[in-house]
Biotite code that builds the C-alpha atoms (Angstrom):
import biotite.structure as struc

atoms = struc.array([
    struc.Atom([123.778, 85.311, 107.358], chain_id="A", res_id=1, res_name="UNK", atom_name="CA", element="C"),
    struc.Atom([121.831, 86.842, 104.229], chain_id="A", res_id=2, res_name="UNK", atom_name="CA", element="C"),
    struc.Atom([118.267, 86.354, 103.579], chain_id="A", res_id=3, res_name="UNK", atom_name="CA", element="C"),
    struc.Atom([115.656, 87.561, 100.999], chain_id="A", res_id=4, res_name="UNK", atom_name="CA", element="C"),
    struc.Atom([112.386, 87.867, 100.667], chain_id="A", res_id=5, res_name="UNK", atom_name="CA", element="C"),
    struc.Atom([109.983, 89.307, 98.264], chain_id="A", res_id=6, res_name="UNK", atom_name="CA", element="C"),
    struc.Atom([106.175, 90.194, 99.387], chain_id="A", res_id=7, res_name="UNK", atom_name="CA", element="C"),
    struc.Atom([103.701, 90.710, 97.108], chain_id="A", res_id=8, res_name="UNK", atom_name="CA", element="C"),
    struc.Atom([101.520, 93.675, 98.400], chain_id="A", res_id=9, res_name="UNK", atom_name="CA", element="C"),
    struc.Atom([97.697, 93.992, 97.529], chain_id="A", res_id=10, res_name="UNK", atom_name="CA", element="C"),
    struc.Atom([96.740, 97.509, 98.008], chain_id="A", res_id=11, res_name="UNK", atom_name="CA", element="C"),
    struc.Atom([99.356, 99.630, 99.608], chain_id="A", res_id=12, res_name="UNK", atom_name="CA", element="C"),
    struc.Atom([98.206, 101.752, 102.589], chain_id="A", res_id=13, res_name="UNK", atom_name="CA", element="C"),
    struc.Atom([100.545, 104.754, 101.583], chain_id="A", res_id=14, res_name="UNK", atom_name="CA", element="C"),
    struc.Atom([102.467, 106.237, 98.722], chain_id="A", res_id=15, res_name="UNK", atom_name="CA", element="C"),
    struc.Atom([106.375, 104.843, 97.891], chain_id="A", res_id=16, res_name="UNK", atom_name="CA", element="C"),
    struc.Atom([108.417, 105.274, 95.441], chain_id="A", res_id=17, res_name="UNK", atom_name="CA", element="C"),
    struc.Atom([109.612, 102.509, 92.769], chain_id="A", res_id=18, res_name="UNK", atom_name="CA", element="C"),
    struc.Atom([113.225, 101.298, 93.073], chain_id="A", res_id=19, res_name="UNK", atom_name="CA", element="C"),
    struc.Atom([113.419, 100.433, 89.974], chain_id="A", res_id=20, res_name="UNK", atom_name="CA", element="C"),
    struc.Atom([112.209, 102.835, 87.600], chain_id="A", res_id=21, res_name="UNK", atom_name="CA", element="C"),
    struc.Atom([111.393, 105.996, 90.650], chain_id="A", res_id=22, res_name="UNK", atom_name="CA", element="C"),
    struc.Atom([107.804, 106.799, 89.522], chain_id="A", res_id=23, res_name="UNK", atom_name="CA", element="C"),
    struc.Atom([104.883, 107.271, 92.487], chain_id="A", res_id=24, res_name="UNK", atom_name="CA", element="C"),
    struc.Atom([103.015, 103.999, 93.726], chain_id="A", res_id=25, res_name="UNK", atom_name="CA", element="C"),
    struc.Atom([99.930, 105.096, 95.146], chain_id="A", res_id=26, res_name="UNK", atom_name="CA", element="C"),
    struc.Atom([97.889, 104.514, 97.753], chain_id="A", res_id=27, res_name="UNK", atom_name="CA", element="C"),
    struc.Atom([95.854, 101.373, 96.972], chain_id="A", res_id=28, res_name="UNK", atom_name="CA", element="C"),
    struc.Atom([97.850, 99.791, 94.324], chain_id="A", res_id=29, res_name="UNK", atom_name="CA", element="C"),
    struc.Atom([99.845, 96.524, 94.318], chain_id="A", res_id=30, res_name="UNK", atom_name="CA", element="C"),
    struc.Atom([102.866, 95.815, 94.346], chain_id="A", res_id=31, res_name="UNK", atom_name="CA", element="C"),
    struc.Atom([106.264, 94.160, 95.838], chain_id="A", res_id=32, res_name="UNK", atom_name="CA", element="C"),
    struc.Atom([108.263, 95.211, 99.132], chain_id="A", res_id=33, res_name="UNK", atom_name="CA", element="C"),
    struc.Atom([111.828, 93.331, 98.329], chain_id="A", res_id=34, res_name="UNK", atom_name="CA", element="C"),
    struc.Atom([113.754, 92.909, 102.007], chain_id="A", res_id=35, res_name="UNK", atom_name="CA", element="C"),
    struc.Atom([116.710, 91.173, 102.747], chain_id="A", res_id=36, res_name="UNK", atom_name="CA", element="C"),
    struc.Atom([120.728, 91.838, 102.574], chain_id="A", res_id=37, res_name="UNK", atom_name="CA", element="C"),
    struc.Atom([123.154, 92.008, 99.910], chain_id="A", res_id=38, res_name="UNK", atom_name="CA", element="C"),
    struc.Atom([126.518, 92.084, 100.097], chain_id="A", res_id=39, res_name="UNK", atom_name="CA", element="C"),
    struc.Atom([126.221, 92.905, 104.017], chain_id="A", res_id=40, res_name="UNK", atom_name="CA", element="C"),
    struc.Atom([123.965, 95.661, 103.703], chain_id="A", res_id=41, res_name="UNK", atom_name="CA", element="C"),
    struc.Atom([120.034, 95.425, 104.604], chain_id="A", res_id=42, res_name="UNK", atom_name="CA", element="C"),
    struc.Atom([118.120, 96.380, 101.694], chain_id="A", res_id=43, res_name="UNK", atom_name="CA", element="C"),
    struc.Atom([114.186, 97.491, 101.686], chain_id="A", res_id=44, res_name="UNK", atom_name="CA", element="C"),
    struc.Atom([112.588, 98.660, 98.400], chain_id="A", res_id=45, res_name="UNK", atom_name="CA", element="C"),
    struc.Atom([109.152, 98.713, 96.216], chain_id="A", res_id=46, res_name="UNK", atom_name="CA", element="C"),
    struc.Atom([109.299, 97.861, 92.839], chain_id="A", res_id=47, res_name="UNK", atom_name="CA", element="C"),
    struc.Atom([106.004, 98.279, 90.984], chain_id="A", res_id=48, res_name="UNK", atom_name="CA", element="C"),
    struc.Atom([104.058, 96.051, 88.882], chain_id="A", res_id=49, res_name="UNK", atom_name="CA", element="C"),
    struc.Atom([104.984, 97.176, 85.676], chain_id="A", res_id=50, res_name="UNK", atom_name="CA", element="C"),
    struc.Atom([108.449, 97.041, 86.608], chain_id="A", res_id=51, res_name="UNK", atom_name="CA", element="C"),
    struc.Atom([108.349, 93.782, 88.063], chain_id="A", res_id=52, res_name="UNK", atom_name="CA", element="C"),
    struc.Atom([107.288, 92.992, 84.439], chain_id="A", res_id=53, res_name="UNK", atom_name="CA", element="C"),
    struc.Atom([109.457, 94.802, 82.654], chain_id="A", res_id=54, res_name="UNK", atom_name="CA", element="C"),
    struc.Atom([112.770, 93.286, 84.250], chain_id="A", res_id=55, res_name="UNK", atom_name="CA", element="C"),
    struc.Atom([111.169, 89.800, 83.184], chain_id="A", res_id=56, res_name="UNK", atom_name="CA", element="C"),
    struc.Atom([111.531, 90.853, 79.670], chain_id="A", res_id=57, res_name="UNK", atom_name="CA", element="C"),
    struc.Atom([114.192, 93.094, 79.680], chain_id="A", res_id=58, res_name="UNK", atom_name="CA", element="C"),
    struc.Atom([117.138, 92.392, 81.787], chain_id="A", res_id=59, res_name="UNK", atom_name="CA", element="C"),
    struc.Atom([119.590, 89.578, 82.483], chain_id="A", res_id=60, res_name="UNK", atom_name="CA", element="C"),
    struc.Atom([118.046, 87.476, 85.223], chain_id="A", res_id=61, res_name="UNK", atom_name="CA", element="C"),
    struc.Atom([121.492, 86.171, 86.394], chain_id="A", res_id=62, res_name="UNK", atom_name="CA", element="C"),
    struc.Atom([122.479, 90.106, 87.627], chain_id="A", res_id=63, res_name="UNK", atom_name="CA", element="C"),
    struc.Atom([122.199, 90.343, 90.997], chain_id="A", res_id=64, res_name="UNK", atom_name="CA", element="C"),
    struc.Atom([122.208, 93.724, 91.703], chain_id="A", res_id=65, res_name="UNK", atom_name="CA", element="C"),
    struc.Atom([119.070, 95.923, 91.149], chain_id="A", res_id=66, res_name="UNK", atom_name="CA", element="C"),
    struc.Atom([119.275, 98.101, 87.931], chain_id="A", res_id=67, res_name="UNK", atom_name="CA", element="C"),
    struc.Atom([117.296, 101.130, 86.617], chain_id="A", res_id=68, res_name="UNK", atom_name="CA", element="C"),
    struc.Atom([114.565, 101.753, 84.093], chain_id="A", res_id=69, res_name="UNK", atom_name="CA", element="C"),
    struc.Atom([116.886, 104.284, 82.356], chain_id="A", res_id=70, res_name="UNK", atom_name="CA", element="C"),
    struc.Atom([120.045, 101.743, 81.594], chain_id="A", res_id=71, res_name="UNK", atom_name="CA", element="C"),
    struc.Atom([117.683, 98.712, 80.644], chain_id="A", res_id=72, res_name="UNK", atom_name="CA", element="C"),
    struc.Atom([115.300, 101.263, 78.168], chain_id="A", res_id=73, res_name="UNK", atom_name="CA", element="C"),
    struc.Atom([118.561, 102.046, 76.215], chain_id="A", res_id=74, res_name="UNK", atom_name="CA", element="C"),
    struc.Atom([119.978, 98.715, 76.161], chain_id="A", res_id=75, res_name="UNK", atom_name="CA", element="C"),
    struc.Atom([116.626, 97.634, 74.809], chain_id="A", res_id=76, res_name="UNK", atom_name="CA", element="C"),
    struc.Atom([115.272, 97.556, 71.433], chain_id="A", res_id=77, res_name="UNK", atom_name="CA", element="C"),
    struc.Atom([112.157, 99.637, 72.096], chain_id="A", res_id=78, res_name="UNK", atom_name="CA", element="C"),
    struc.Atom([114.292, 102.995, 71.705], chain_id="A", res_id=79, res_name="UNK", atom_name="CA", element="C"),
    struc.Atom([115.051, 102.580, 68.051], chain_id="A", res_id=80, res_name="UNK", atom_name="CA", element="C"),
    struc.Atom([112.820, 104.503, 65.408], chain_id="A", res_id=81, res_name="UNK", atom_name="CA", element="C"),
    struc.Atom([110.024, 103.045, 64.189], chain_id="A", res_id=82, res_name="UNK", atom_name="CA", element="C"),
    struc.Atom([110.288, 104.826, 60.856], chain_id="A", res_id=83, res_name="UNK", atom_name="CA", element="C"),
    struc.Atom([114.844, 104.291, 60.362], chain_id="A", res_id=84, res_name="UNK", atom_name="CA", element="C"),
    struc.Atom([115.487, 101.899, 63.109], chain_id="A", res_id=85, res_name="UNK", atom_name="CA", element="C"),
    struc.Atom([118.252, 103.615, 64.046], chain_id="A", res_id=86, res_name="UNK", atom_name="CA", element="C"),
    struc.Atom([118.479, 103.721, 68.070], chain_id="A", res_id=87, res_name="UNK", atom_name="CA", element="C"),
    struc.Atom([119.531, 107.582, 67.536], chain_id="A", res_id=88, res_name="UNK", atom_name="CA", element="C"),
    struc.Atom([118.677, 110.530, 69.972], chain_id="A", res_id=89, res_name="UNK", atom_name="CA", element="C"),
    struc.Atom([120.155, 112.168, 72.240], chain_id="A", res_id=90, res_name="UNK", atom_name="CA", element="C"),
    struc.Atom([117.112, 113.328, 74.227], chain_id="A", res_id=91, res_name="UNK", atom_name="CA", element="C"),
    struc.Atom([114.021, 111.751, 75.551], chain_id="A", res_id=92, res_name="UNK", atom_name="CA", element="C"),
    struc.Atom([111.393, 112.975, 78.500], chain_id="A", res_id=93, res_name="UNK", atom_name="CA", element="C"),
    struc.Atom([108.866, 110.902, 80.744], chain_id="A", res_id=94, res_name="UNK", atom_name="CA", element="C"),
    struc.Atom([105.517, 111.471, 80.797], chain_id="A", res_id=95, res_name="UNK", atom_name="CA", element="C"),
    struc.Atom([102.820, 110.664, 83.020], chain_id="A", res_id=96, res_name="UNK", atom_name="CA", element="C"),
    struc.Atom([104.719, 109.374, 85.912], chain_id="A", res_id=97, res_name="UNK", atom_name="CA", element="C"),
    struc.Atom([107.150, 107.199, 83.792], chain_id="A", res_id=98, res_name="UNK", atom_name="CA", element="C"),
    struc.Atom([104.484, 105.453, 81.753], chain_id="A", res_id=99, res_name="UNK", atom_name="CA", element="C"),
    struc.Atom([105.211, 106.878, 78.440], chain_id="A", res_id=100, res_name="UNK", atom_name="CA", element="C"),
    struc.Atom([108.076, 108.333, 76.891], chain_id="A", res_id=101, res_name="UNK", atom_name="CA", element="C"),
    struc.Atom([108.133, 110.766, 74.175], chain_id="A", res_id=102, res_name="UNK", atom_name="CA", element="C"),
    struc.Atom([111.150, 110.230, 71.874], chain_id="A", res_id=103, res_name="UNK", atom_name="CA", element="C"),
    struc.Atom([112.725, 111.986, 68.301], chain_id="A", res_id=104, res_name="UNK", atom_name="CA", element="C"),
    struc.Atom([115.149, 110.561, 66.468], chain_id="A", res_id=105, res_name="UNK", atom_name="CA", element="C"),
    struc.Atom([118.253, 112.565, 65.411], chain_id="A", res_id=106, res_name="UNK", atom_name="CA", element="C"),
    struc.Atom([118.608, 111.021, 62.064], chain_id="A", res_id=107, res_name="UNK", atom_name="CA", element="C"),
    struc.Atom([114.839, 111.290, 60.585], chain_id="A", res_id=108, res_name="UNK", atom_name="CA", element="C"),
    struc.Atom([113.154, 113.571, 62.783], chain_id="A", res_id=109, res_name="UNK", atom_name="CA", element="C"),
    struc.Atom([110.466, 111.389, 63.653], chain_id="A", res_id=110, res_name="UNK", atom_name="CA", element="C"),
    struc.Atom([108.711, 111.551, 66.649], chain_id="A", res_id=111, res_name="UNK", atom_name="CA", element="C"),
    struc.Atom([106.553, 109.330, 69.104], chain_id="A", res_id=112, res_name="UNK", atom_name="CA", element="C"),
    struc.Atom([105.443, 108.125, 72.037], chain_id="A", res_id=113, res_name="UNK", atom_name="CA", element="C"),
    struc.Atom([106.756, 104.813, 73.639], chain_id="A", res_id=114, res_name="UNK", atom_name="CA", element="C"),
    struc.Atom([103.858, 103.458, 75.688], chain_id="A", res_id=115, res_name="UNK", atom_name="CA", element="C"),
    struc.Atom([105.300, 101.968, 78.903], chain_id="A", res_id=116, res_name="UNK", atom_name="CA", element="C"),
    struc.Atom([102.290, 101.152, 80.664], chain_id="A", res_id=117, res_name="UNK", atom_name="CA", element="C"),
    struc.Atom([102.063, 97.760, 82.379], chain_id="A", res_id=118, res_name="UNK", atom_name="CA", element="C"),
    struc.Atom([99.338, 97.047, 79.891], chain_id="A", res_id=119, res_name="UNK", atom_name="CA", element="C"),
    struc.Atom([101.804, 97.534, 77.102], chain_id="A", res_id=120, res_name="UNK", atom_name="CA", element="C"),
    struc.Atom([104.778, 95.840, 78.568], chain_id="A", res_id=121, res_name="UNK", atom_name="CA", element="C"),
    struc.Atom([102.314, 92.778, 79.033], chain_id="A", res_id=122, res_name="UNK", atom_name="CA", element="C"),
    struc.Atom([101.386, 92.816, 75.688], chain_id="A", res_id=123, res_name="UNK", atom_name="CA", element="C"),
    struc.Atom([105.116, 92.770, 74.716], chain_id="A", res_id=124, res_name="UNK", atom_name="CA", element="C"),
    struc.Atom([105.695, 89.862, 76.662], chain_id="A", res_id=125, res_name="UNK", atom_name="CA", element="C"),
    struc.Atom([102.995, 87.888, 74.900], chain_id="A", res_id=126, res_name="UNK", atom_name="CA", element="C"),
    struc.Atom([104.250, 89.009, 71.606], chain_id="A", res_id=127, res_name="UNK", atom_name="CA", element="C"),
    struc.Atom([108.075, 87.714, 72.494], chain_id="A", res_id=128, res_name="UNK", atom_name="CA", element="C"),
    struc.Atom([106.632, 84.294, 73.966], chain_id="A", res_id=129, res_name="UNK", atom_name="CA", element="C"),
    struc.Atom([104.684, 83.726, 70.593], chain_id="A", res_id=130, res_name="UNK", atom_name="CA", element="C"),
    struc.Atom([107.876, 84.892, 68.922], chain_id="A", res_id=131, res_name="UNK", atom_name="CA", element="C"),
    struc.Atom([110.203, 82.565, 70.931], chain_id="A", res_id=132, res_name="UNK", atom_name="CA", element="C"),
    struc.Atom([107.607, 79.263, 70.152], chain_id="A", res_id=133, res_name="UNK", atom_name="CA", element="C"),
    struc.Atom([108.818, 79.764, 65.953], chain_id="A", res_id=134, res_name="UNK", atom_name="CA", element="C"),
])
C-alpha cells in the first residue's frame, strides 16, 4: 500500500534542510514536510517555499521522482547570458544560501547575478502566465 501526503508547515520549530535545492530552512519559516512511499521505500523530506515554486515553473509535472535545483537551473533558460544568450559557462557558485547565483559566460565574459529568491521566482511566474494568455 503507498500513500502520500504533503503538509504545509507554518513556522517550523527547528532548522532542516531543503530536498530539493539543500539550502537551510530556518527556524520559523514555512514550508512543506512531503511523507509517504515511493517505489516501496518511505520517504520524509522539506522542500522550501521557493522551491515549491520553482518546480511549478520549471520542471515536468508528470516526473515522479524528486529532482534537484542544480539539473532543473541548467535545463532552464535562466542560465543563458543576458548580453549573447548563449547558455555557456562552465562554472557558477551559490550565494547566500542558494538564493542567488553568480554566473560568467565563457563566450563574452559577462558577468551577473541570477536572483533566485522566492520573490523573484514569483515574479517569473507572473511574467510566464501573462506570457502564456498572448
Amino acid at each position: 500500500m503507498s500513500f502520500w501526503e504533503s503538509k504545509k508547515i507554518k513556522k517550523t520549530r527547528k532548522i532542516h534542510r531543503c530536498a530539493y535545492c539543500g539550502g537551510i530552512i530556518s527556524v520559523g519559516s514555512s514550508c512543506n514536510n512531503e511523507v509517504g512511499t515511493y517505489e516501496g521505500d518511505f520517504d520524509n523530506y522539506y522542500l522550501d517555499k521557493r522551491c515549491i515554486s520553482f518546480m511549478d515553473l520549471f520542471t515536468d509535472k508528470s516526473e515522479t521522482e524528486l529532482g534537484n535545483l542544480d539539473d532543473d537551473l541548467a535545463n532552464s533558460d535562466l542560465l543563458d547570458c543576458p548580453i549573447c544568450g548563449k547558455s555557456n559557462h562552465s562554472e557558477y557558485e551559490f550565494k547566500e544560501n542558494k538564493q542567488s547565483l553568480s554566473l560568467e559566460c565563457d563566450d563574452c565574459g559577462n558577468r551577473w547575478v541570477l536572483d533566485l529568491s522566492l520573490e523573484a521566482i514569483e515574479k517569473l511566474k507572473i511574467m510566464k502566465r501573462g506570457a502564456s494568455k498572448c
